[in-house]
C-alpha positions in Angstrom: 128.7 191.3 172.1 125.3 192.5 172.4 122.6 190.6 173.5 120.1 188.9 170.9 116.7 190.6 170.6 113.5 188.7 171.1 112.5 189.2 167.5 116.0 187.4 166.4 115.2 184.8 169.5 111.8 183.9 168.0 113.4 183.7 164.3 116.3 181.3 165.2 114.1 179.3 167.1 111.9 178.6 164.5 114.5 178.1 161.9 115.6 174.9 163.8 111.8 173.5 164.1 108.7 174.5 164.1 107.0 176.0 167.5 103.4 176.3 168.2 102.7 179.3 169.7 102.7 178.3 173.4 105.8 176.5 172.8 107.1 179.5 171.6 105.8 182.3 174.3 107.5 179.7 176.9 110.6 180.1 175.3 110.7 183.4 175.1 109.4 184.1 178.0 112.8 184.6 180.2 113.7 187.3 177.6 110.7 189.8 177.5 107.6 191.1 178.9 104.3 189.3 178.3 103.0 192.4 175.8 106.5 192.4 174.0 106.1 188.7 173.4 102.7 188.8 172.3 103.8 191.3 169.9 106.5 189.4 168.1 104.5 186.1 168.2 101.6 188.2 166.6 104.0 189.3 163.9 105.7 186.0 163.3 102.0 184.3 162.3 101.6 187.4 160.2 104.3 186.3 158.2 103.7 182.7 158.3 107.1 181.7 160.1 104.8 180.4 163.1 101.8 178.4 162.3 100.2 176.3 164.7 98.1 174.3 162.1 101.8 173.6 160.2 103.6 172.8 163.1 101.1 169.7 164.1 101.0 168.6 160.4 104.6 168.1 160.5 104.8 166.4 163.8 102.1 164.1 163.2 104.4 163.4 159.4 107.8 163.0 161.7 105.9 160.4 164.4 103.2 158.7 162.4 105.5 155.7 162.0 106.2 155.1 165.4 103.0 156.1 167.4 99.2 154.9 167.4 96.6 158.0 166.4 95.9 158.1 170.5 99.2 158.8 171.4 100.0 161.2 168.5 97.0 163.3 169.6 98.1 162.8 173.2 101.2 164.1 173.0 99.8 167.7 170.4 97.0 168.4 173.2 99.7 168.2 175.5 102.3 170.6 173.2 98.9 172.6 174.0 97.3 172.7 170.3 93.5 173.5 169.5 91.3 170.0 169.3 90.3 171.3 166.1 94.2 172.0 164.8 94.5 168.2 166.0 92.2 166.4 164.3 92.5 168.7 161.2 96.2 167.5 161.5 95.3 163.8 161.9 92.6 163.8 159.3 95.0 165.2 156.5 98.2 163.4 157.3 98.8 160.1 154.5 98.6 158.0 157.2 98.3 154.1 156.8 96.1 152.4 158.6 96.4 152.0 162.3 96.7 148.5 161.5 99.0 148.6 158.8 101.1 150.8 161.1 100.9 148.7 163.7 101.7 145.4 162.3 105.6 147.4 160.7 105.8 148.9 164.1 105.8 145.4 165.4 107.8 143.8 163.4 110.6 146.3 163.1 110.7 145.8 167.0 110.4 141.8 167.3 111.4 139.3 164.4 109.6 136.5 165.5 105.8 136.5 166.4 104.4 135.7 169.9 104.4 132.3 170.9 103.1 132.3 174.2 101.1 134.5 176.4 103.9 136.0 178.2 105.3 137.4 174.9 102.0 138.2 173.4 101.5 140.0 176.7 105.3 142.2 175.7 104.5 143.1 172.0 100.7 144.1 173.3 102.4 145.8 176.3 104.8 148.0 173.5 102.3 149.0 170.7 99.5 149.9 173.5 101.9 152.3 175.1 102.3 153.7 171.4 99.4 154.6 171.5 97.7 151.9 169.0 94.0 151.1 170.2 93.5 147.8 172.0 91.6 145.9 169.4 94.3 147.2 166.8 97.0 145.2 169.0 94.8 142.3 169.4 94.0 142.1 165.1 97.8 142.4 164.8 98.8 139.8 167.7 95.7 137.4 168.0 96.0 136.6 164.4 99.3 135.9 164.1 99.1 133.7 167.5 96.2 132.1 166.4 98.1 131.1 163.4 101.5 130.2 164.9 99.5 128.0 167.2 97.9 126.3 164.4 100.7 125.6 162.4 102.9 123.7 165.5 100.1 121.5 166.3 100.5 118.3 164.1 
């Protein structure tokens, strides 16, 4: 059995997921020549089976319910994306808001609300490192402290 070509490489990679286009010339990069894989990755944009821009929109739709808008833009720059291809992404994703997101996130992780600093101090812990913005974890926790507190004094 002959071995596949770079062309069918590049086009049974992207029918599992999409690739941006660095995550793609690293993949391929075992099985050809720089020039051969700028070639095909030229030719798959040409036909729109490799887009950059689509690739981010669907990964920020895939993670939006479990990461915070600093984490989801995190982790593209780091999938090496434009800034622009980012925030484009970001900006046209049906997100809810960060707090909205925040407050399911935190609930689908803890049933009951903090009590006491030490597991206010968890739950901020877990939604800062998904990337939710500080004074989005303290609207979603000091609140619902605040209120807990209130309603077990007599």
């Amino acid at each position: 059995m002959s071995k596949p070509s770079l062309r069918e490489r590049a086009l049974r990679y992207l029918s599992r997921r999409d690739y941006n286009r660095a995550e793609l010339a690293r993949k391929l990069a075992p099985h050809g020549t720089d020039g051969e894989i700028e070639i095909i990755l030229d030719r798959m944009g040409e036909l729109s089976l490799q887009s950059d821009a689509r690739m981010a929109e669907n990964w920020v739709r895939s993670h939006q319910g479990r990461f915070g808008r600093a984490r989801l833009q995190n982790e593209l720059t780091r999938r090496g994306l434009a800034r622009e291809l980012i925030e484009e992404a970001l900006m046209n994703s049906d997100m809810a808001s960060e707090l909205e997101r925040a407050r399911a996130l935190r609930q689908s992780r803890y049933s009951a609300l903090p009590r006491e600093p030490r597991e206010w101090a968890r739950q901020a812990r877990f939604l800062l490192a998904r990337g939710f913005a500080a004074e989005i974890v303290r609207a979603v926790l000091h609140d619902k402290c605040e209120e807990n507190m209130e309603v077990e004094s007599p």
